[in-house]
C-alpha positions in Angstrom: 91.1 19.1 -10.8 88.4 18.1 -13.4 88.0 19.7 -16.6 85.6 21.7 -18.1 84.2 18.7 -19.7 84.0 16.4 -17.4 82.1 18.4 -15.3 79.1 17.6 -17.9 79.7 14.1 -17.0 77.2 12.7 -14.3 80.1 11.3 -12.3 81.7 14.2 -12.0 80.0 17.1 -9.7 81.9 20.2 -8.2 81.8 21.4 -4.5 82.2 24.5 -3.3 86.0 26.0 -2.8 87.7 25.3 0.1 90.2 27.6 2.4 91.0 26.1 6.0 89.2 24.0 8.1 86.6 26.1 9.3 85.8 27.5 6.2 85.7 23.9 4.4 83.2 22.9 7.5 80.9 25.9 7.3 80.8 25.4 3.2 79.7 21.9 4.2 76.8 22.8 5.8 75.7 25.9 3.7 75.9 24.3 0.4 73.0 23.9 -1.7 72.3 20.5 -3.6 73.9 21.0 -7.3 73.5 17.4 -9.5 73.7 18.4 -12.5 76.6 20.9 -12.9 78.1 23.7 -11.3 77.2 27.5 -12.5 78.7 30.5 -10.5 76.9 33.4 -11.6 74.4 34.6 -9.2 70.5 34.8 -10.6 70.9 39.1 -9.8 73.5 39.8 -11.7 71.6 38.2 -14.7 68.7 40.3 -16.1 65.3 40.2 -18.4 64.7 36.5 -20.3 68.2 35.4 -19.5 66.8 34.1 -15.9 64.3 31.8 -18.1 64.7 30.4 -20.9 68.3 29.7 -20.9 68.6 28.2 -16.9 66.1 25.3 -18.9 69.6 24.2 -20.9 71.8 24.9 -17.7 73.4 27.8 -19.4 71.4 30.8 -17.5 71.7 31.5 -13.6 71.4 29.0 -11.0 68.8 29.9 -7.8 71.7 30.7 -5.8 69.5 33.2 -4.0 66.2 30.9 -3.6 67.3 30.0 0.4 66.7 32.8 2.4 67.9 33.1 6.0 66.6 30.5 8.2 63.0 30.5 9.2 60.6 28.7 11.5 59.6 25.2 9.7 56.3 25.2 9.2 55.8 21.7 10.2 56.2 20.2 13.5 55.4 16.5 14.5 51.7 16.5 14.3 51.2 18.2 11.5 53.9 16.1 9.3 52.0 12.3 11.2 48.6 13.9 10.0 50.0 15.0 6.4 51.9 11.4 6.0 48.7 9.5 7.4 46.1 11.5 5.1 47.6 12.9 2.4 46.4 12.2 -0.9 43.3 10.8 0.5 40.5 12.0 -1.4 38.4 10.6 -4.4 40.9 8.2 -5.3 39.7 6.3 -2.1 36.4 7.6 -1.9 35.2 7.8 -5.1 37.4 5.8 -7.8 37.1 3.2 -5.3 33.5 2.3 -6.6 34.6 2.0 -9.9 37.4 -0.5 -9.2 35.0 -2.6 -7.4 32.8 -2.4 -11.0 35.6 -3.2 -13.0 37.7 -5.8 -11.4 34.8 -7.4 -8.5 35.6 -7.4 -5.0 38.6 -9.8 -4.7 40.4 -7.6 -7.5 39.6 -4.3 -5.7 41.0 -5.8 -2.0 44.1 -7.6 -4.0 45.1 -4.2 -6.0 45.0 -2.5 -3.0 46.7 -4.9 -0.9 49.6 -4.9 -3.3 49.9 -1.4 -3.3 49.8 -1.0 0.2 52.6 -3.8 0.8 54.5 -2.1 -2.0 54.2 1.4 -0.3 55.2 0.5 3.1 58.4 -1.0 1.8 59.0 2.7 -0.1 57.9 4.3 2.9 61.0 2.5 4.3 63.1 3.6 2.0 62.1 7.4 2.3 62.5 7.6 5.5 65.8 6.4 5.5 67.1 8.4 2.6 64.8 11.9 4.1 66.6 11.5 7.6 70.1 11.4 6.0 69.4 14.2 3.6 66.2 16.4 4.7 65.8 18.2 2.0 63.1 19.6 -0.2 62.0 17.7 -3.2 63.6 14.5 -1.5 63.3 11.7 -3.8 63.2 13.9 -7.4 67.1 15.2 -5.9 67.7 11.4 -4.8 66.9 10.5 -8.5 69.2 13.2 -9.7 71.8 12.2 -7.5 71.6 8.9 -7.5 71.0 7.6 -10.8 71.1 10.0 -13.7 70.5 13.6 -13.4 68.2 13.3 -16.6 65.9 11.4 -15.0 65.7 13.1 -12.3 65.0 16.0 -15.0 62.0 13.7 -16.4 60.9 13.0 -12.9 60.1 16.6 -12.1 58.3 17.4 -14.6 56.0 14.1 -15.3 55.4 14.1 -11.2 54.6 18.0 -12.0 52.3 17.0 -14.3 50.6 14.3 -12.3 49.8 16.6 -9.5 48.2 18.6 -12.2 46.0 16.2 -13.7 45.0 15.4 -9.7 44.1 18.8 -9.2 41.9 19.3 -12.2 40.5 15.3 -11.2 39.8 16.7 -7.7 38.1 19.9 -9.3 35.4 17.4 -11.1 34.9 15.2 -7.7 34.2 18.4 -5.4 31.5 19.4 -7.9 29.5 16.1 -8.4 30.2 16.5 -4.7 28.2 19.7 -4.3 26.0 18.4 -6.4 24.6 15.6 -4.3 22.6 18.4 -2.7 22.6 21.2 -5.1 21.9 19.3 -8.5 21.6 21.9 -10.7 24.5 24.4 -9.4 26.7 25.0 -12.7 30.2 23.5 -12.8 32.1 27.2 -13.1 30.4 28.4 -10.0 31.7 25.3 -8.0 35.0 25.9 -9.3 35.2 29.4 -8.7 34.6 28.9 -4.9 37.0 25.9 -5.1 39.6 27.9 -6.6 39.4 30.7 -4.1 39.6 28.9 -1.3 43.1 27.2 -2.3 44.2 30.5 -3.1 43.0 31.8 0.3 45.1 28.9 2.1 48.5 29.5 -0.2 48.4 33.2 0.2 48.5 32.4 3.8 51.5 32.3 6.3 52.7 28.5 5.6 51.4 27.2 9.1 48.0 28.0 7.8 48.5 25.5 5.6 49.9 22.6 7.5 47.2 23.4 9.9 44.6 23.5 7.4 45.6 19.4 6.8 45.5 18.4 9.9 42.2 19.3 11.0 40.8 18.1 7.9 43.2 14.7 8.3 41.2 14.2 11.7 38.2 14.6 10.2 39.1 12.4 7.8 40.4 9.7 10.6 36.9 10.0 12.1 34.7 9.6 9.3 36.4 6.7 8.2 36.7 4.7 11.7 32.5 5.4 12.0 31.9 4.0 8.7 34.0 0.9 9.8 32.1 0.5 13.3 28.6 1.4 11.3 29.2 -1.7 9.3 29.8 -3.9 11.9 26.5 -2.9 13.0 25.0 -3.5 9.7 26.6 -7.2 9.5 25.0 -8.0 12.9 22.0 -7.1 11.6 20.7 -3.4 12.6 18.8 -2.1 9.6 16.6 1.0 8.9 13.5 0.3 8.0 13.8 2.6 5.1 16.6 0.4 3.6 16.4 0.1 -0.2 19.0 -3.1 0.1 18.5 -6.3 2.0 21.3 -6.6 5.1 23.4 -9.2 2.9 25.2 -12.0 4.4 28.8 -12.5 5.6 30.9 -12.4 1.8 27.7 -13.0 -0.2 28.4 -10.6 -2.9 32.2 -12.6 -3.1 29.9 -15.7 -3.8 27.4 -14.3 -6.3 28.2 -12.4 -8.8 31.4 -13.6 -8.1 34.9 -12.4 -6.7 36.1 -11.2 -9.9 35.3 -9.4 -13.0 36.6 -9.6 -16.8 39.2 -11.9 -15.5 43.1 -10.9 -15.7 41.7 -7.6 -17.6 39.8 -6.4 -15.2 42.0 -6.8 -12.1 45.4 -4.9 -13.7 42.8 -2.1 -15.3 41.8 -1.1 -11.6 45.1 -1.5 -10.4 46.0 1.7 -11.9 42.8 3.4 -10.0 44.2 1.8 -7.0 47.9 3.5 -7.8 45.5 6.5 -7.9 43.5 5.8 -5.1 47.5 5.3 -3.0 49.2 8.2 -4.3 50.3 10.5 -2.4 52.5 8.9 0.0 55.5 10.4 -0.8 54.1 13.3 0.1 56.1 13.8 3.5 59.3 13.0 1.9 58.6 16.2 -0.5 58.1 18.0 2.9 60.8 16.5 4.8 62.7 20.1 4.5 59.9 21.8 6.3 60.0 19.3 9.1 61.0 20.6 12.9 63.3 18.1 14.3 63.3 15.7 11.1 65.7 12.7 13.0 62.6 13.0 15.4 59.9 13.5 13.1 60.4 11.2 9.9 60.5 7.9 11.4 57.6 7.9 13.6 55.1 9.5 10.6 56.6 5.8 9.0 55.1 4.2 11.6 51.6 6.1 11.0 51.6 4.4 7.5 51.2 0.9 9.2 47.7 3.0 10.5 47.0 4.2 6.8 47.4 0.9 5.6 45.2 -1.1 7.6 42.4 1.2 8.0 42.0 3.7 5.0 42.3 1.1 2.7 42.0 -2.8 3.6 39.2 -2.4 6.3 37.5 0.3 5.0 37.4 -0.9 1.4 36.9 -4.9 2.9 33.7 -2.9 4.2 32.5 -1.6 1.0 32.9 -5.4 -0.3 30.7 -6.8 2.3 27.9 -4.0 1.6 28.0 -3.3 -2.2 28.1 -5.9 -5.2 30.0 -5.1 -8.1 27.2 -5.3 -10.5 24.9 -2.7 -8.7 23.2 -0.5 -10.9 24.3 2.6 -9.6 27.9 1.6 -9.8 27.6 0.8 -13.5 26.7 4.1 -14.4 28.6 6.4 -16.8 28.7 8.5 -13.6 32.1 7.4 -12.7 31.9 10.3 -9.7 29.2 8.6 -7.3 30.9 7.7 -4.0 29.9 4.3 -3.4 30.2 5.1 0.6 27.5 7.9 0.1 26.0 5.2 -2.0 26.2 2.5 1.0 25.3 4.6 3.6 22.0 5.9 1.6 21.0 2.5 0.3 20.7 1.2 3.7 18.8 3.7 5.5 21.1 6.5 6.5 20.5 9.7 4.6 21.7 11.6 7.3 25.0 9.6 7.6 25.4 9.7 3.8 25.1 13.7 4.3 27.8 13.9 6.5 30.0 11.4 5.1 29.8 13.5 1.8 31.0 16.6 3.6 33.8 14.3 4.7 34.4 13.8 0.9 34.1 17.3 0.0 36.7 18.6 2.9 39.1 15.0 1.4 38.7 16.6 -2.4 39.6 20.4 -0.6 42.8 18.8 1.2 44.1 16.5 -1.6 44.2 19.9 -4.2 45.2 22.0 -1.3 48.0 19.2 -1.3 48.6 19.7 -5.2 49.5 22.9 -4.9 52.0 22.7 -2.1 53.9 19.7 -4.2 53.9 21.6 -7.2 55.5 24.6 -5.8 58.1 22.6 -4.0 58.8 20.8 -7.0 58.7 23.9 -9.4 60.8 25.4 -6.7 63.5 22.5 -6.3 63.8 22.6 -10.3 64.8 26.3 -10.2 67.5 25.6 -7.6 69.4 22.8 -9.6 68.9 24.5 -12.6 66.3 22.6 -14.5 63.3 25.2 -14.3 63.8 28.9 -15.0 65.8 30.5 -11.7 62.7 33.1 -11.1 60.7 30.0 -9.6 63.4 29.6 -7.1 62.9 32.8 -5.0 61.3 32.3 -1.7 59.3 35.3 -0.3 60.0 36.5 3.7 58.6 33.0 4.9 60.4 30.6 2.7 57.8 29.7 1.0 58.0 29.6 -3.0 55.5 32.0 -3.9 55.9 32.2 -7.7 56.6 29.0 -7.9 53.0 28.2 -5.9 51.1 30.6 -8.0 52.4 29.5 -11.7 51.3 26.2 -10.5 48.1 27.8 -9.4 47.7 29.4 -12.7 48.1 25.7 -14.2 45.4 24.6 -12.3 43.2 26.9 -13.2 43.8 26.1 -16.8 43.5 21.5 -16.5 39.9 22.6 -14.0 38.5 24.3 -17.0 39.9 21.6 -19.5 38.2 19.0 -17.3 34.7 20.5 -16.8 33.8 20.4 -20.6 34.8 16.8 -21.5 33.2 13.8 -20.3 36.4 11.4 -20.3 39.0 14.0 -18.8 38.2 11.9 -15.4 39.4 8.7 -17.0 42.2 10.0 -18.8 43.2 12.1 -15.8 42.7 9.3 -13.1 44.4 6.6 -15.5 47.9 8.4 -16.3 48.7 10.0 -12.8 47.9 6.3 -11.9 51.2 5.5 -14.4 52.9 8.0 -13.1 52.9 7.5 -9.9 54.2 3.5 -10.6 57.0 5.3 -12.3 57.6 7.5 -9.2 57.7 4.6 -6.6 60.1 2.5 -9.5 62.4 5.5 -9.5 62.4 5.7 -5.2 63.3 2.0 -4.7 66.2 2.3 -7.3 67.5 5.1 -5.9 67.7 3.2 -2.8 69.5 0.3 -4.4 71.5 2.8 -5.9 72.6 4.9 -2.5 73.0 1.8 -0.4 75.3 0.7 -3.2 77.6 4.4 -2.9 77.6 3.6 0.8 79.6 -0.2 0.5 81.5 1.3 -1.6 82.3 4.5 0.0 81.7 3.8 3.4 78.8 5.4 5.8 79.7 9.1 6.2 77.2 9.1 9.1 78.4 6.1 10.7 78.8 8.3 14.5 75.5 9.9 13.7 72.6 8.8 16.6 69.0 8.1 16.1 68.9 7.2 12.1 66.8 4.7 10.9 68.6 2.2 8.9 65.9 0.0 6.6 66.6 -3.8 8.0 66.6 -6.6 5.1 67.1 -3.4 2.8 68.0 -6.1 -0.8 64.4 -7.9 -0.5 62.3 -5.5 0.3 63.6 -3.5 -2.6 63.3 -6.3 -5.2 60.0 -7.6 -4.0 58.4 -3.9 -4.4 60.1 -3.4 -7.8 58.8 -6.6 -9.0 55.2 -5.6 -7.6 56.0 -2.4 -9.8 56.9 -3.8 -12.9 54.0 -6.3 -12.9 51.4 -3.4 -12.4 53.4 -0.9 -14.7 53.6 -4.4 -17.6 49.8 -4.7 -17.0 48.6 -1.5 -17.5 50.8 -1.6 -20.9 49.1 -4.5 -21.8 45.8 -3.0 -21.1 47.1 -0.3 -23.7 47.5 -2.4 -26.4 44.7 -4.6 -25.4 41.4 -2.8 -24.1 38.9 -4.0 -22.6 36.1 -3.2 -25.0 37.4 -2.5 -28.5 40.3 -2.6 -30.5 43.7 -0.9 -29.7 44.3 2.3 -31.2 46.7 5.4 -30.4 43.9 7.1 -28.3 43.2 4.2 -25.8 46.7 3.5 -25.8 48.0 7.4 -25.1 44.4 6.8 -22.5 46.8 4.8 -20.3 50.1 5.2 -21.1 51.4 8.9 -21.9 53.5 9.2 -19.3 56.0 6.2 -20.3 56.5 8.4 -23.8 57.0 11.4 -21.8 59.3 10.5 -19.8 61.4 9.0 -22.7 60.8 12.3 -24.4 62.3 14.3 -21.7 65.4 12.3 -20.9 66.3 12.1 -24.4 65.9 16.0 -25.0 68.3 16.5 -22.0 70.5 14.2 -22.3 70.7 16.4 -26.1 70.7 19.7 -24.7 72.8 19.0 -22.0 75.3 17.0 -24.1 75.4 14.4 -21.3 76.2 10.7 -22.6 77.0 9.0 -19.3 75.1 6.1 -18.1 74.6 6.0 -14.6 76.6 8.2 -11.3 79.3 5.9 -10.6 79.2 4.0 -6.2 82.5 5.6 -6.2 81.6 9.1 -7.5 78.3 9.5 -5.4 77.7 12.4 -3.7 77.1 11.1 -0.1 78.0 14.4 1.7 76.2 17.8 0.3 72.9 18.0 2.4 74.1 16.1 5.5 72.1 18.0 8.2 73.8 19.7 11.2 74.2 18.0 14.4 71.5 19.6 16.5 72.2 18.3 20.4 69.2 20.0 21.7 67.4 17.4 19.3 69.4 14.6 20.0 68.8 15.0 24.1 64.9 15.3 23.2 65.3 12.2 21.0 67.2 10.1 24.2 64.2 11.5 26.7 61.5 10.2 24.6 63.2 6.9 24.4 63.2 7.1 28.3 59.4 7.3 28.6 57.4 4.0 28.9 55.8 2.1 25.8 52.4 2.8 27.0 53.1 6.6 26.9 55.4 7.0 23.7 51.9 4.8 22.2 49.7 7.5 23.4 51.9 10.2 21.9 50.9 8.9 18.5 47.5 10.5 19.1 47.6 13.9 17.6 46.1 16.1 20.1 48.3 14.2 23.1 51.4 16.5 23.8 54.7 14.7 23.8 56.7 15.1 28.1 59.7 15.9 27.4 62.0 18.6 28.2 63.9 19.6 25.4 66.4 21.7 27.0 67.3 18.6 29.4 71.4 18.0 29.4 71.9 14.3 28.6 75.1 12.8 29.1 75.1 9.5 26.8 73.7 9.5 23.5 71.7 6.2 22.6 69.2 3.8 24.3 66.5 0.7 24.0 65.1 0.5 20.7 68.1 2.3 19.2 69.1 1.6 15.3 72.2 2.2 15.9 75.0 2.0 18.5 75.4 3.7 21.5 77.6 7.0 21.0 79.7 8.8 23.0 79.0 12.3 25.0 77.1 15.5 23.2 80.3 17.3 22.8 81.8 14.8 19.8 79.7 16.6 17.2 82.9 19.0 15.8 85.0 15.4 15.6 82.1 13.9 13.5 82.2 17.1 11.4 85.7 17.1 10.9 85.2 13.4 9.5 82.6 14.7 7.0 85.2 17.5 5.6 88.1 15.1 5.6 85.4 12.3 3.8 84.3 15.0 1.7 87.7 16.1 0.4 88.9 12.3 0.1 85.5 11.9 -2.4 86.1 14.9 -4.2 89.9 13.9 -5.1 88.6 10.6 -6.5 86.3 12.5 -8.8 88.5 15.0 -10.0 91.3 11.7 -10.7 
C-alpha cells in the first residue's frame, strides 16, 4: 500500500476501496477523476473559509458533492456538430481577420490560417480519441493532469481561464463598434449593459436554452458565410453595383500589386497569433464532451464537421476577402482595428444592404462566442473545484447539473475585463495577442498529452481493447510531431516578435504585449509544485491512470451505433445536415456488434458487457498494485 508520501508523488494516485466484486465494479464506474491526490473529507462536513482558501493548497475539502444524481445531457448530436462547427467563431474571423490581412498581405493571412487549420484537424483527432475513451468534463485540462504532470494541468486551468476572459471582454469591444455601425454615437456602457444582460438571461436558463441558443445562431452563422462565398463569385464574374466605390479587381490582382506579403518574416508570424485567435475555440466540444448524449455516437462525427469548418469558415471565406480587399486599403490601415473588412467588402462594392445584414451576422457571432465564454469558464472553474485546485464551493451543481456559482463568479469576472477594456484603446491588442499565446500553449499541451497516453497504453495495454465503435487516430506518431512542430514554430515566432517589434525597440511592455502567458504559466507551476511539495517529473506509462472515467457500456447506444452503420452513404451524408433527423430505431435488438467502416474489430453479442467490466476491475486492481510496489 503506498505511503503517505508517496501519495504526493505524481505517479502515485489512490482509488477508491474495494470490497467484492460488485462493489469494486460499481466504485469503477462511480468514481470521480482525482489527479492530484486523494482527500476523504466530504465538502459538508467542512464549514466557513475552510471550503476556500485551503482546497487552493489541496489541504481543504474535495467537491465530493459537485455530481448530482444523473440528469438529462443537455446536448444531443446537433447541438454538439453545430457547437464543434461554430464555436468560437466570432471577431477573430470576422473582424481580426482584416487586420491580419494589413499586417502580413494576403499570402501571410491564407498561410497562417492554413497552418492553423492543418494543425487543428490533427488535435481535433486527438480529442476525439482521448473524449470518447474518457467523456468527461474539462477533457483535455484533466488529460494534462493526468497525463503529464498534475501542475500543469494546474497552470492550464487557470491560464485557459484566463484566456476565455480576455475573449469575453475582446468580444464586449467588437459587439459595440458593432452596434455602432448604425448607431454611432450610442455610449459604450449602454452597449454593454444590454450585452451583459442578455448572457445572463441565457445562463440563468435551463442548460438546453443554451445549447439551443448556439445552434440557431451556428446556422445563421453557416448561412451568412456560404452567401458571402457565392456573392463573390458573382463579383469575380463581373456583376457590380453601380454605386460601387471599388473597381471589380481581377483574378489575384491584389497578390500581384502591392504584393503577397507584408513586413516580410515579421509580418507573417505577428498575424499568426491573430490567426491562433481567429481559430480558437476548437476545443470547445472536448470541454463539453461530458454533456454529450450518446458521446461514442456523437464525438466522432462533430470531427468530421471540422473538415466543414476548415474549408469554408476560413480558407474560402478568407481566400474571398483576398481576391476583394488589398492589404493597403485605407480603411484597413486605420487605428480602428474593429472594422469588419466583410462589412467593409460588401459596402465598398455596392451592397449596403448586404453589409447590414452581414453585420447582424457579426453581432449574433460576437453574442455566441461570449455566450461560449461563459459556459467554458464555468466548466473549467467547476472541474478545478472537483480535483481540488479551485475552492470546493465552485464545484456544486444546482438541480440541473449545471455549475451555477461557478458560471456566475465567471460572470462577475467578465463584467470586471468589459469595463477594463472599454476605457483603453490597446486592451483589443493586448487582449487579442495573449489569448492568441494561450491558446498555442493549449493545443501544445493536447498533442503531448496524446503522445503521453498512447505511450501508458503500449505499456499497459488497451483497457478498452473489447470496447466497439471507438475512434482510434490512424498514423497517431506523425501527426502528433508535425502539429507540435507547427506549434513551436508559431509559439518561437511570436517570442521573437517579443523581443523584436515591429516598430520600435523591445521593452518589457511590448514584450508582456505578446507574451504573458509563457511567464504565467511558469509562475503557476512553480508555486504548485511549492505548495504542493511535489518534485516529480512527469506520471510514469506504467503508473498512468488508464481506468477512472471509463464510461459504461450503454447497449441501447451501441445497437443505435450498428443501425446507422446499416444505412446507405447517401443517407448517413444527409444526416450531417442539422435539421435532417437521423432513421434509426434506437430500441432495435441487434445481435452482432460491429460493421463496414468500423475502427475496430467485430465483437461478439450485447450481453459480453459484465465480462468486459470484470476485465476493467481485474486491469484496474493489477495497475493499482504496481503503483502502490
Amino acid at each position: 500500500m503506498a505511503t503517505e508520501k508517496d501519495q504526493n508523488n505524481i505517479s502515485d494516485f489512490t482509488f477508491p476501496p474495494r470490497g467484492g466484486k460488485n462493489e469494486g465494479l460499481s466504485d469503477l464506474h462511480s468514481s470521480h477523476s482525482n489527479v492530484v491526490g486523494s482527500t476523504t473529507e466530504h465538502a459538508d462536513n467542512v464549514s466557513g473559509w475552510k471550503k476556500c482558501l485551503p482546497s487552493f493548497l489541496g489541504m481543504g475539502a474535495k467537491g465530493d458533492d459537485a455530481e448530482p444524481k444523473a440528469k438529462a445531457k443537455p446536448f444531443n448530436f446537433r447541438h454538439h456538430q453545430m457547437l464543434n462547427l461554430t464555436s468560437g467563431i466570432g471577431m477573430g474571423l470576422f473582424v481580426t481577420s482584416g487586420r491580419q490581412l494589413a499586417i502580413g498581405g494576403p499570402a501571410s493571412l491564407l498561410i497562417n490560417n492554413l497552418l492553423m487549420t492543418i494543425t487543428l484537424f490533427f488535435v481535433s483527432c486527438t480529442m476525439c480519441e482521448m473524449s470518447m475513451r474518457y467523456p468527461v468534463s474539462g477533457s483535455f485540462i484533466r488529460y494534462a493532469a493526468r497525463f503529464i504532470h498534475p501542475a500543469h494541468g494546474f497552470a492550464l486551468t487557470y491560464i485557459y481561464f484566463c484566456a476565455y476572459m480576455f475573449t469575453f471582454g475582446a468580444e464586449s469591444n467588437a459587439i459595440a463598434y458593432t452596434v455602432r455601425y448604425w448607431l454611432p454615437n450610442v455610449p459604450f456602457w449602454a452597449v454593454a449593459l444590454v450585452f451583459l444582460a442578455v448572457i445572463f438571461m441565457i445562463h440563468a436558463s435551463p442548460p438546453h436554452i443554451f445549447a439551443e441558443v448556439e445552434f440557431f445562431i451556428g446556422s445563421f452563422r453557416v448561412i451568412s458565410v456560404t452567401s458571402f462565398i457565392i456573392w463573390t463569385i458573382f463579383m469575380m464574374c463581373g456583376f457590380k453595383s453601380s454605386s460601387a466605390t471599388h473597381e471589380t479587381p481581377s483574378f489575384g490582382q491584389y497578390y500581384r500589386v502591392p504584393g503577397p506579403f507584408n513586413m516580410g518574416i515579421k509580418g507573417l508570424v505577428n498575424a499568426a497569433v491573430l490567426a491562433a485567435f481567429s481559430n480558437g475555440g476548437v476545443e470547445i466540444g472536448a470541454v463539453a464532451s461530458g454533456d454529450v448524449h450518446k458521446p461514442r455516437f456523437s464525438i466522432p462525427r462533430t470531427l468530421n464537421t471540422y473538415r466543414f469548418r476548415m474549408g469554408l469558415f476560413y480558407i474560402s471565406s478568407l481566400f474571398c476577402l483576398t481576391l476583394l480587399l488589398s492589404s493597403d486599403d485605407p480603411a484597413l490601415q486605420r487605428e480602428d482595428v474593429l472594422l469588419s473588412p466583410f462589412v467593409h467588402a460588401l459596402k465598398s462594392y455596392g451592397y449596403p444592404g448586404l453589409a447590414h445584414v452581414f453585420n447582424i451576422n457579426i453581432m449574433l457571432s460576437v453574442l455566441s462566442v461570449a455566450n461560449c465564454c461563459m459556459y467554458v469558464c464555468g466548466q473549467v472553474l467547476s472541474v478545478a473545484a472537483q480535483d481540488n485546485n479551485a475552492p470546493a464551493w465552485f464545484a456544486k451543481k444546482n438541480d440541473q447539473g449545471k455549475p451555477a456559482r461557478a458560471i456566475y463568479f465567471s460572470y462577475v469576472c467578465g463584467i470586471a475585463v468589459v469595463m477594463a477594456s472599454a476605457f483603453s484603446s490597446e486592451a483589443f491588442e493586448w487582449l487579442a495577442s495573449n489569448t492568441g499565446m494561450v491558446f498555442f500553449i493549449v493545443w501544445l499541451s493536447i498533442l503531448f498529452s496524446h503522445l503521453m497516453y498512447r505511450r501508458a497504453v503500449s505499456v499497459q495495454g488497451d483497457p478498452d481493447t473489447q470496447t466497439p465503435f471507438l475512434y482510434t487516430m490512424r498514423w497517431h506518431l506523425p501527426k502528433d510531431a508535425l502539429g507540435s512542430l507547427i506549434l513551436w514554430f508559431l509559439l518561437g515566432g511570436q517570442i521573437y516578435i517579443a523581443i523584436a517589434p515591429l516598430h520600435g525597440n523591445a521593452t518589457a511592455k511590448t514584450f508582456f504585449n505578446s507574451a504573458t502567458p509563457i511567464p504565467a504559466w511558469f509562475i503557476l507551476v512553480t508555486g504548485f509544485i511549492l505548495l504542493r511539495r511535489n518534485k516529480a517529473r512527469f506520471v510514469r506509462p506504467q503508473a498512468v491512470d488508464l481506468l477512472t472515467d471509463l464510461p459504461k457500456e450503454d447497449p441501447k447506444e451501441t445497437a443505435y451505433i450498428h443501425e446507422y452503420r446499416k444505412l446507405p452513404w447517401w443517407r448517413r451524408a444527409l444526416t450531417y445536415i442539422p435539421f435532417v433527423s437521423i432513421p434509426v430505431n434506437e430500441d432495435e435488438a441487434v445481435a452482432v456488434i460491429g460493421g463496414p467502416g468500423d475502427r475496430t474489430p467485430s465483437f461478439g453479442s450485447l450481453g459480453d458487457f459484465s465480462s468486459i467490466d470484470e476485465q476493467r476491475v481485474n486491469k484496474q486492481n493489477a495497475t493499482a498494485a504496481v503503483r502502490a510496489a
